[in-house]
N, CA, C and O atoms as CSV, one atom per row, in Angstrom:
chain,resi,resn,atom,element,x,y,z
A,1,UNK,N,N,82.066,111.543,98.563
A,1,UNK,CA,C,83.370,111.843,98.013
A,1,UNK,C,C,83.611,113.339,98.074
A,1,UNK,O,O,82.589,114.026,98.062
A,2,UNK,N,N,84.720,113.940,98.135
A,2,UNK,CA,C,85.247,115.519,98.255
A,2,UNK,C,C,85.131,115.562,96.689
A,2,UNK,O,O,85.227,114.826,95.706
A,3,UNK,N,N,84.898,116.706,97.000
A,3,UNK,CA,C,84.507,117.448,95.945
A,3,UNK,C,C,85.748,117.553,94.636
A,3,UNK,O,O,85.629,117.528,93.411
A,4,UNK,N,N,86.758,117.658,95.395
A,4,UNK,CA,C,88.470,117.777,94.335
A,4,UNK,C,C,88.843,116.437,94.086
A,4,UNK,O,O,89.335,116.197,92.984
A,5,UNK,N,N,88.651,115.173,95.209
A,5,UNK,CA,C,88.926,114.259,94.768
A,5,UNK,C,C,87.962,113.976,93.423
A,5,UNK,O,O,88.424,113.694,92.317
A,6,UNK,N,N,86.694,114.092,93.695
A,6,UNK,CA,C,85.450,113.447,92.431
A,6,UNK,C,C,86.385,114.023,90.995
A,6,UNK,O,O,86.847,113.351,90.073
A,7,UNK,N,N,86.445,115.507,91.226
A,7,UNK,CA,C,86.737,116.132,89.635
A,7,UNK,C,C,88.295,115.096,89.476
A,7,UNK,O,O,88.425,114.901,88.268
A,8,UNK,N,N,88.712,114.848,89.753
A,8,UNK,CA,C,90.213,113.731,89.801
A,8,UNK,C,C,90.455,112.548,89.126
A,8,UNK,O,O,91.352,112.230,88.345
A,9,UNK,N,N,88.837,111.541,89.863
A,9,UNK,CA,C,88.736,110.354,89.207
A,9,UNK,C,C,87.579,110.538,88.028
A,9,UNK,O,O,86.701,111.368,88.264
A,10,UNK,N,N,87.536,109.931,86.978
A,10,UNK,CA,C,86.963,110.141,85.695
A,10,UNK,C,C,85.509,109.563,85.779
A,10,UNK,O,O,85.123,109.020,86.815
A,11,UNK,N,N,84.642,109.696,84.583
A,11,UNK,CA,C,83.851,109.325,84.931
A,11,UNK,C,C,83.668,108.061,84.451
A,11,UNK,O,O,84.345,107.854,83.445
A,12,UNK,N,N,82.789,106.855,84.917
A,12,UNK,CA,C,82.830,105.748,84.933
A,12,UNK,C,C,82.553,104.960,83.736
A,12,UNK,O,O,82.807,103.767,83.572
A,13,UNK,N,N,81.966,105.822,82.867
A,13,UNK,CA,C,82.060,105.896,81.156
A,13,UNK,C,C,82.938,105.396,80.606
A,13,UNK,O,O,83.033,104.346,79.970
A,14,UNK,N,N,83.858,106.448,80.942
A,14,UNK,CA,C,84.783,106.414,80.056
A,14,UNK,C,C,86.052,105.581,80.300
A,14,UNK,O,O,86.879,105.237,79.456
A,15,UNK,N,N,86.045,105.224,82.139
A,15,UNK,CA,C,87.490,104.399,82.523
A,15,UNK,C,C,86.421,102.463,81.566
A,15,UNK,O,O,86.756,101.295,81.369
A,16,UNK,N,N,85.816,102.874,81.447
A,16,UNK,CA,C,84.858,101.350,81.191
A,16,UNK,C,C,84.980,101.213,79.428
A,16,UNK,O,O,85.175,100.091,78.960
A,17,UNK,N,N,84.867,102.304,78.586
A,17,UNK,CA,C,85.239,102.783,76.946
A,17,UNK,C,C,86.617,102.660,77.191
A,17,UNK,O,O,86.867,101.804,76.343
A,18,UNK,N,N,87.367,102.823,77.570
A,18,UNK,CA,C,89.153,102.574,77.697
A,18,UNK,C,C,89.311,101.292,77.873
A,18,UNK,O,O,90.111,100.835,77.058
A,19,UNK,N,N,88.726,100.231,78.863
A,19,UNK,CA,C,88.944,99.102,79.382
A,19,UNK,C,C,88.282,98.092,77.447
A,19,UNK,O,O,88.878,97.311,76.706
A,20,UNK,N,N,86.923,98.684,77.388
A,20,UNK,CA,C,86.484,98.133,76.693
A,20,UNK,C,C,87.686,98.434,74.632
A,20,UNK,O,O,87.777,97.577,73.752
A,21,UNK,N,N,88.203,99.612,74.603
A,21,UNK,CA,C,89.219,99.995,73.638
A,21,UNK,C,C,90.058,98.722,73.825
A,21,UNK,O,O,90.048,97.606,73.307
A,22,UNK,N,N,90.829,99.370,74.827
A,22,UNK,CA,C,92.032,97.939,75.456
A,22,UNK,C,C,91.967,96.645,74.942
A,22,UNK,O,O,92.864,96.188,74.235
A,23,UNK,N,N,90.803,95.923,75.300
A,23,UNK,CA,C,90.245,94.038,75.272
A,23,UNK,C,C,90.043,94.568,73.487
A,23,UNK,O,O,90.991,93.983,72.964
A,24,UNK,N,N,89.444,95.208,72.551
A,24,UNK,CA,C,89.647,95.012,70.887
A,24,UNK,C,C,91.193,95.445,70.818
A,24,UNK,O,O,91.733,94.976,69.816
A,25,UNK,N,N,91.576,95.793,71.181
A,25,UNK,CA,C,93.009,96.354,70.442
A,25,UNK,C,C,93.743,94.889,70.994
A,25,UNK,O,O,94.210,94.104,70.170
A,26,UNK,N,N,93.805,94.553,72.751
A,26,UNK,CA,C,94.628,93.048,72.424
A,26,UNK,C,C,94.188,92.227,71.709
A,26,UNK,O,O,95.073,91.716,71.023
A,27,UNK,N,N,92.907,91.719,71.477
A,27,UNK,CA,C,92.585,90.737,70.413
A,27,UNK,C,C,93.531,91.367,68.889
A,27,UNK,O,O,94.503,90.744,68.462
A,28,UNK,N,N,93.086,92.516,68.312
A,28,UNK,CA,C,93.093,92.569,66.950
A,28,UNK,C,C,95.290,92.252,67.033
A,28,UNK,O,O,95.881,91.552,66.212
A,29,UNK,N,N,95.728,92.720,67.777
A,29,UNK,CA,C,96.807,92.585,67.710
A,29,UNK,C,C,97.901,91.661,68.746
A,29,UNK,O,O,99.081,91.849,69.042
A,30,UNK,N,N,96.756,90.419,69.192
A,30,UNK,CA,C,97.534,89.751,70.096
A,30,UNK,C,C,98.265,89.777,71.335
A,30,UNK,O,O,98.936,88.872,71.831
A,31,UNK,N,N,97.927,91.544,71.993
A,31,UNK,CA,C,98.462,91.581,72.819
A,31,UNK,C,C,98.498,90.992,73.765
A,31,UNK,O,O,97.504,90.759,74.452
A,32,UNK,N,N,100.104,90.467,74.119
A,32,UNK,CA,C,100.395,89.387,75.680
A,32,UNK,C,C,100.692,90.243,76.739
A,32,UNK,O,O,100.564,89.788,77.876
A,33,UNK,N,N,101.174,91.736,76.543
A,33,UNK,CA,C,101.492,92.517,77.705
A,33,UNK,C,C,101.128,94.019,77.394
A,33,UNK,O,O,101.019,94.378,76.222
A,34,UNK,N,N,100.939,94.900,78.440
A,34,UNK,CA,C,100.681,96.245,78.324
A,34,UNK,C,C,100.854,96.781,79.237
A,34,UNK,O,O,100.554,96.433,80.380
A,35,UNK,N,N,101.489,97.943,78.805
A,35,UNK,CA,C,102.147,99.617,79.783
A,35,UNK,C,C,101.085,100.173,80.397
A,35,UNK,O,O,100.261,100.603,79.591
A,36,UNK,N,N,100.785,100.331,81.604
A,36,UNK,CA,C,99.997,101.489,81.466
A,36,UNK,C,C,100.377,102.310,82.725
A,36,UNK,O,O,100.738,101.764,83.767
A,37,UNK,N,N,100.248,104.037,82.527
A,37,UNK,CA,C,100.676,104.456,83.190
A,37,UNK,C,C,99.857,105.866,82.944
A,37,UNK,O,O,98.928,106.052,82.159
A,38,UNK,N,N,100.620,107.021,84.057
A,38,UNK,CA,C,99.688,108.013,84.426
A,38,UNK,C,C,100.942,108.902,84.750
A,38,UNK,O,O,102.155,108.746,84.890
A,39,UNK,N,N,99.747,110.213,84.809
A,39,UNK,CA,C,100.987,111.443,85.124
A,39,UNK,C,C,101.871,111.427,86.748
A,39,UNK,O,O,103.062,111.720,86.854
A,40,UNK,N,N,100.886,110.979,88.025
A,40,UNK,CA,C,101.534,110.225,89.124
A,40,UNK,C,C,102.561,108.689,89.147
A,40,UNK,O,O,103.343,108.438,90.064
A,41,UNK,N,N,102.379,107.952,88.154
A,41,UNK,CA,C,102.790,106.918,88.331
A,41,UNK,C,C,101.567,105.877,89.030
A,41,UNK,O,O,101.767,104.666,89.130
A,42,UNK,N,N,100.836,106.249,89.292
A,42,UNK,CA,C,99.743,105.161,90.352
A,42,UNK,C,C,98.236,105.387,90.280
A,42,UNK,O,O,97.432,104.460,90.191
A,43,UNK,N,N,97.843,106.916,90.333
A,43,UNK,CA,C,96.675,107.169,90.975
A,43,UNK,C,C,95.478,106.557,90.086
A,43,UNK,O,O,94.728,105.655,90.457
A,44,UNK,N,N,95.433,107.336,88.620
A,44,UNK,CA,C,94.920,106.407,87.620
A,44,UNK,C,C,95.181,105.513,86.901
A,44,UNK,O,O,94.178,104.931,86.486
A,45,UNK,N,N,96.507,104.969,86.411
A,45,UNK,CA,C,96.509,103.493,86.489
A,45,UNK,C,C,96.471,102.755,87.099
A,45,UNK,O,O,96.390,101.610,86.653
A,46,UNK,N,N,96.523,103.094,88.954
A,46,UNK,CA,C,96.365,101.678,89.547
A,46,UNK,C,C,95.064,101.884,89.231
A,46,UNK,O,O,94.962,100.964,88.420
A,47,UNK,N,N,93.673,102.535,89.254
A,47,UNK,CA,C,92.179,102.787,89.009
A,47,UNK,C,C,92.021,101.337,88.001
A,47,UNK,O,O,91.528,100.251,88.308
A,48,UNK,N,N,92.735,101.851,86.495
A,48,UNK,CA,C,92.479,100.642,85.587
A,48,UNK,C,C,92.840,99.461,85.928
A,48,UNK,O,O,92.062,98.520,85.774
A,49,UNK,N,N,94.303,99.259,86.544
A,49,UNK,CA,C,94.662,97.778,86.131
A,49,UNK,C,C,94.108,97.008,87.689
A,49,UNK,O,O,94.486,95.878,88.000
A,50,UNK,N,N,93.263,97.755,88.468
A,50,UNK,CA,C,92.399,97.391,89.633
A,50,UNK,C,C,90.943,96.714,88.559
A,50,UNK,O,O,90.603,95.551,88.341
A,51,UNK,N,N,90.388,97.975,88.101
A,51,UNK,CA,C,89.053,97.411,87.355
A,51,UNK,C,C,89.056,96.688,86.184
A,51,UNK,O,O,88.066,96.091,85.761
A,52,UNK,N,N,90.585,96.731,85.414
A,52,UNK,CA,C,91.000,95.309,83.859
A,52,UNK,C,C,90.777,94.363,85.253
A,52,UNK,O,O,89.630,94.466,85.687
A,53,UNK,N,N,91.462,93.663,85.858
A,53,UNK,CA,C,91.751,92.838,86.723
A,53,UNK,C,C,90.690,92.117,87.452
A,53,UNK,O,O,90.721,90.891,87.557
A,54,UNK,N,N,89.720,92.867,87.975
A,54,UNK,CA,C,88.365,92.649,88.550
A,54,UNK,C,C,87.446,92.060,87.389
A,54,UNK,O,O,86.922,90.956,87.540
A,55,UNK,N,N,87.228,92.920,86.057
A,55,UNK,CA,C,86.327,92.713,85.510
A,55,UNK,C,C,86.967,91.110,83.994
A,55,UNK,O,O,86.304,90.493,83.161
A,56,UNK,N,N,88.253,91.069,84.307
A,56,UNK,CA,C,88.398,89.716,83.542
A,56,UNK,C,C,88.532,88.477,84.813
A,56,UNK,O,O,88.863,87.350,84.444
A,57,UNK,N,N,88.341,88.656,85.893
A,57,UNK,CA,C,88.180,87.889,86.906
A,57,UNK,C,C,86.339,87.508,86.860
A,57,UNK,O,O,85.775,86.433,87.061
A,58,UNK,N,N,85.848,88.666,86.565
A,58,UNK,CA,C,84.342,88.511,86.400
A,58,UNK,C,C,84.260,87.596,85.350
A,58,UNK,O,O,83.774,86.485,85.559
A,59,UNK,N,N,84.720,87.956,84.119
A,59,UNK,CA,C,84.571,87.024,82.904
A,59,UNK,C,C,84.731,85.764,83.414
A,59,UNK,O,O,83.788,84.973,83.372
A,60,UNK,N,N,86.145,85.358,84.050
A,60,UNK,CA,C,86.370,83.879,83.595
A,60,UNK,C,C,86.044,83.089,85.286
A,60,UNK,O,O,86.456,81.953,85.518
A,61,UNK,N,N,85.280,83.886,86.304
A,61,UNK,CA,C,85.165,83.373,87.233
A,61,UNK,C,C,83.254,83.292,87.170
A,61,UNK,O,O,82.744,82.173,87.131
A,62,UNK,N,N,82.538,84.282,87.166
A,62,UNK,CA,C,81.345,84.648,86.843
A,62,UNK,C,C,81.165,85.029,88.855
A,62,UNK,O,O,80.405,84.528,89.684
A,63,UNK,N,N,82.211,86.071,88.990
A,63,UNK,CA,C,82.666,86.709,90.760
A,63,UNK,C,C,82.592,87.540,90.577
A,63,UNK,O,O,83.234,87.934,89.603
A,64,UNK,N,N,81.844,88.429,91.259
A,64,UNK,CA,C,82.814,90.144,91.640
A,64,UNK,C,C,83.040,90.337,92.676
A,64,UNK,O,O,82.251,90.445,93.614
A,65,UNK,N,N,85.175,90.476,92.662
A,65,UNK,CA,C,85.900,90.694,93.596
A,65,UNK,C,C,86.432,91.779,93.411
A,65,UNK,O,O,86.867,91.871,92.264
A,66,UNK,N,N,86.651,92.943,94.231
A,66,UNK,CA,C,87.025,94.453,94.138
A,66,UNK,C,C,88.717,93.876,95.145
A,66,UNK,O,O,89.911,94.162,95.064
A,67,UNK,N,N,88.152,93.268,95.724
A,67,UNK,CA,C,89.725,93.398,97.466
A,67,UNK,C,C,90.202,92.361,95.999
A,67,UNK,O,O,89.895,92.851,94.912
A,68,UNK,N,N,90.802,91.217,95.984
A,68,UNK,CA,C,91.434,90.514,95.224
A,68,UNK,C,C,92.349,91.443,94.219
A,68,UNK,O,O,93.406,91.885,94.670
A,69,UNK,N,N,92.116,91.627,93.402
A,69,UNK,CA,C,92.917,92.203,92.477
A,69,UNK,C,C,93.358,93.550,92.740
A,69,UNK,O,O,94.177,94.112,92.013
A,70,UNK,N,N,92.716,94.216,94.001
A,70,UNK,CA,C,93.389,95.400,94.240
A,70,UNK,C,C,94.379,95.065,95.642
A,70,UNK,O,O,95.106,96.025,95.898
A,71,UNK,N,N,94.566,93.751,96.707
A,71,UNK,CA,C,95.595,93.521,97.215
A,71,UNK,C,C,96.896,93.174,95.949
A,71,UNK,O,O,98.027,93.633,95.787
A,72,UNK,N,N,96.067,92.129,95.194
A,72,UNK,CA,C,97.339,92.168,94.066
A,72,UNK,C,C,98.023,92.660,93.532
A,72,UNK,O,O,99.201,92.364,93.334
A,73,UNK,N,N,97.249,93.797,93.069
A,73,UNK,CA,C,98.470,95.354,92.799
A,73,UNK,C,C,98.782,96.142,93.432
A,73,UNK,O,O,99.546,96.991,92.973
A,74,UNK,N,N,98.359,96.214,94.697
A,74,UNK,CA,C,99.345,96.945,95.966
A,74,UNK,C,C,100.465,96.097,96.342
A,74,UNK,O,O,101.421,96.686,96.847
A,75,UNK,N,N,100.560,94.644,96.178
A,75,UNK,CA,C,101.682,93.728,96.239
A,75,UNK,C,C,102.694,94.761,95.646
A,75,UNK,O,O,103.556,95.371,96.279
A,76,UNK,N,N,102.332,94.866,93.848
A,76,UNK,CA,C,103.565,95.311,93.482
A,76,UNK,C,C,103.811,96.877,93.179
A,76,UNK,O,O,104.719,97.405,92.536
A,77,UNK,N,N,103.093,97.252,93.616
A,77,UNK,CA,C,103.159,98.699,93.758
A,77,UNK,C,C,101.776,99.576,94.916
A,77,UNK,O,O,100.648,99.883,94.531
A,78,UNK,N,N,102.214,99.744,95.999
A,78,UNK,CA,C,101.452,100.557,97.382
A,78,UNK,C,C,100.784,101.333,97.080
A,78,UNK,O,O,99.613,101.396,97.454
A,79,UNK,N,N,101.441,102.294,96.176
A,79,UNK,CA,C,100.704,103.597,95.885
A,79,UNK,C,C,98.962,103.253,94.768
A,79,UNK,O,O,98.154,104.052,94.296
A,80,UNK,N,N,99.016,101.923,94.737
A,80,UNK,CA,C,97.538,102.074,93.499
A,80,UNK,C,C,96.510,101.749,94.448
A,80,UNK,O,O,96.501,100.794,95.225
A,81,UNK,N,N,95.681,102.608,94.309
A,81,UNK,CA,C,94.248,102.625,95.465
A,81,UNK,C,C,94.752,102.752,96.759
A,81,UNK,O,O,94.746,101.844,97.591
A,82,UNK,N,N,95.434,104.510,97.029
A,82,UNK,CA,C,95.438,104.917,98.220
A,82,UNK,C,C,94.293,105.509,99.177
A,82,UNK,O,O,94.307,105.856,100.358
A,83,UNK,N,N,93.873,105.497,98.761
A,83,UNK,CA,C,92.255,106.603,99.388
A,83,UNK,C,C,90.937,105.535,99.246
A,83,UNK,O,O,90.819,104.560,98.504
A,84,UNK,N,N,90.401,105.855,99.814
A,84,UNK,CA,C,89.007,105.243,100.108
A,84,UNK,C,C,87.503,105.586,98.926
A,84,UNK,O,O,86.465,104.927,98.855
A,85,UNK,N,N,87.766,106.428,98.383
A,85,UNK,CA,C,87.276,107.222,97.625
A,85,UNK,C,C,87.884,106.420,96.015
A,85,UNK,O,O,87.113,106.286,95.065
A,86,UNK,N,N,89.398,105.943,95.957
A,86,UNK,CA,C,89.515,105.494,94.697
A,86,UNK,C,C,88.834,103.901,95.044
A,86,UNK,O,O,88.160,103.456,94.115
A,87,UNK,N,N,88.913,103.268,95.923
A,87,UNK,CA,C,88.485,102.157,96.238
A,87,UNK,C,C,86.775,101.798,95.698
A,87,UNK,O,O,86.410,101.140,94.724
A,88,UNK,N,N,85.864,102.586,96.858
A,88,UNK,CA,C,84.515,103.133,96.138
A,88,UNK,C,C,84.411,103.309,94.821
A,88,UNK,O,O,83.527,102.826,94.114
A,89,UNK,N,N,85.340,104.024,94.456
A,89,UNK,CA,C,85.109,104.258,92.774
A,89,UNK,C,C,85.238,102.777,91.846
A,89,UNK,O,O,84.541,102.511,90.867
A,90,UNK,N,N,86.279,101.935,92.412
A,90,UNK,CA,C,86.111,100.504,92.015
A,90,UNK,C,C,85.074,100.222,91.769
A,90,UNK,O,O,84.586,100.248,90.639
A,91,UNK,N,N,84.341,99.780,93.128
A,91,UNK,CA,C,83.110,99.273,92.635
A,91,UNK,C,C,81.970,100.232,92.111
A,91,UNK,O,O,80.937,99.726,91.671
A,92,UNK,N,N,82.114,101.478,92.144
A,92,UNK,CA,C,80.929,101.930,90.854
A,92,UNK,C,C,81.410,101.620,89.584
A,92,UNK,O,O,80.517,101.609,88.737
A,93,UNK,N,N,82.488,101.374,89.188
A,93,UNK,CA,C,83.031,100.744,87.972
A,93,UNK,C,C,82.610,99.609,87.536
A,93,UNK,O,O,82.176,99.326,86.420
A,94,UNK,N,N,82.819,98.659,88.882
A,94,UNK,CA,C,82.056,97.147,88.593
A,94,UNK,C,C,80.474,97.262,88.726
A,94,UNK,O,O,79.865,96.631,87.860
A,95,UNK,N,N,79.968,97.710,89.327
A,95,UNK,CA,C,78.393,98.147,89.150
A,95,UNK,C,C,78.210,98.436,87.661
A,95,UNK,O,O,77.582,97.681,86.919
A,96,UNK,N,N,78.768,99.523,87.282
A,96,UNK,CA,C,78.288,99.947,85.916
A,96,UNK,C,C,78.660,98.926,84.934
A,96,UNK,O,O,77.868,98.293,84.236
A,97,UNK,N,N,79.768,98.837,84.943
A,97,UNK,CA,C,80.001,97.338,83.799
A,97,UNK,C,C,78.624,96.600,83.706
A,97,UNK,O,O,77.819,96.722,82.782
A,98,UNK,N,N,78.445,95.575,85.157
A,98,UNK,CA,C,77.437,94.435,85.061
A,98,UNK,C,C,75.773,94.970,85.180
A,98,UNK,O,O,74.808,94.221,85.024
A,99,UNK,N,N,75.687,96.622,85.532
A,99,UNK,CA,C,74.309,97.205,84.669
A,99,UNK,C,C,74.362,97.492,83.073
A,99,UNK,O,O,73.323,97.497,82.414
A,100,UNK,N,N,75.755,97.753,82.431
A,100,UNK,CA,C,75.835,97.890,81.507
A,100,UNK,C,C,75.400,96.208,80.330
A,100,UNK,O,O,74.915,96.117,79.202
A,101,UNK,N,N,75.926,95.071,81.427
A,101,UNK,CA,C,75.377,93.988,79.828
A,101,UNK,C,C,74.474,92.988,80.799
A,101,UNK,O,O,74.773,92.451,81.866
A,102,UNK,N,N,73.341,92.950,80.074
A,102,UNK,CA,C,72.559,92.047,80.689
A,102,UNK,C,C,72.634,90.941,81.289
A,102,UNK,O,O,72.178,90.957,82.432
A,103,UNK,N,N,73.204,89.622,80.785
A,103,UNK,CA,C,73.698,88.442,80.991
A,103,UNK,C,C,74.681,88.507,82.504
A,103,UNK,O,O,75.321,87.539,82.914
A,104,UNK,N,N,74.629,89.835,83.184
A,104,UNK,CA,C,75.658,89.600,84.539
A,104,UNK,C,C,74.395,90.400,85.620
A,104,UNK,O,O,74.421,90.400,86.850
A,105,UNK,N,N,73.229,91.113,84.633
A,105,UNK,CA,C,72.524,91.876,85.709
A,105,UNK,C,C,71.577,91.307,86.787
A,105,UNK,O,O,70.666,91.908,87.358
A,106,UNK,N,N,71.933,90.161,86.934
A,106,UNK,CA,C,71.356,89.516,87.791
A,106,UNK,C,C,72.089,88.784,89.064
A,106,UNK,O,O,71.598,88.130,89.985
A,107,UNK,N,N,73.201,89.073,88.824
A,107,UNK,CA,C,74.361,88.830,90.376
A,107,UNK,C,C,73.976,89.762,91.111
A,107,UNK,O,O,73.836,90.919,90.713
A,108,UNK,N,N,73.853,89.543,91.762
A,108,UNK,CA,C,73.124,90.379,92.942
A,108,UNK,C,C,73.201,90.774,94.435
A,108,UNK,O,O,72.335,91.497,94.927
């Protein structure tokens, strides 16, 4: 990865502590829909609603698909995961998630 892009995308911590914020806050308050957005319009929210998307596909499929849910949101908006580099960053996202809880560290 370039060096300006890396300092750009966040670290994988914390887009994964946001995702994980997100899933308690819709439970505690029922959420059926959510905004999310960025100072571009795309670059880091398409990032999230690429890796929400992937990683509740993981939940209720027991899959990890990175292309799936990121053709899906280029459907409705082009600009989310323009670069090759935000793509990659997908799946270190999904890597870290399923090193992060045991019960998935064995898809392999």
């Amino acid at each position: 990865m370039d060096a300006s892009l890396a300092e750009d995308l966040p670290d994988t911590n914390h887009i994964l502590s946001l995702l994980k914020s997100s899933e308690r806050q819709e439970k505690e308050v029922a959420l059926r829909r959510m905004c999310v957005t960025c100072m571009d319009g795309s670059s880091k929210c398409g990032i999230y609603i690429c890796a929400y998307n992937a990683i509740e596909k993981l939940k209720t499929e027991q899959m990890v698909d990175v292309y799936t849910p990121t053709v899906m949101a280029k459907l409705r908006r082009p600009q989310f995961i323009s670069t090759i580099e935000q793509y990659e960053y997908l799946f270190q996202v999904l890597n870290d998630y399923l090193c992060a809880f045991g019960e998935y560290a064995n898809f392999g």
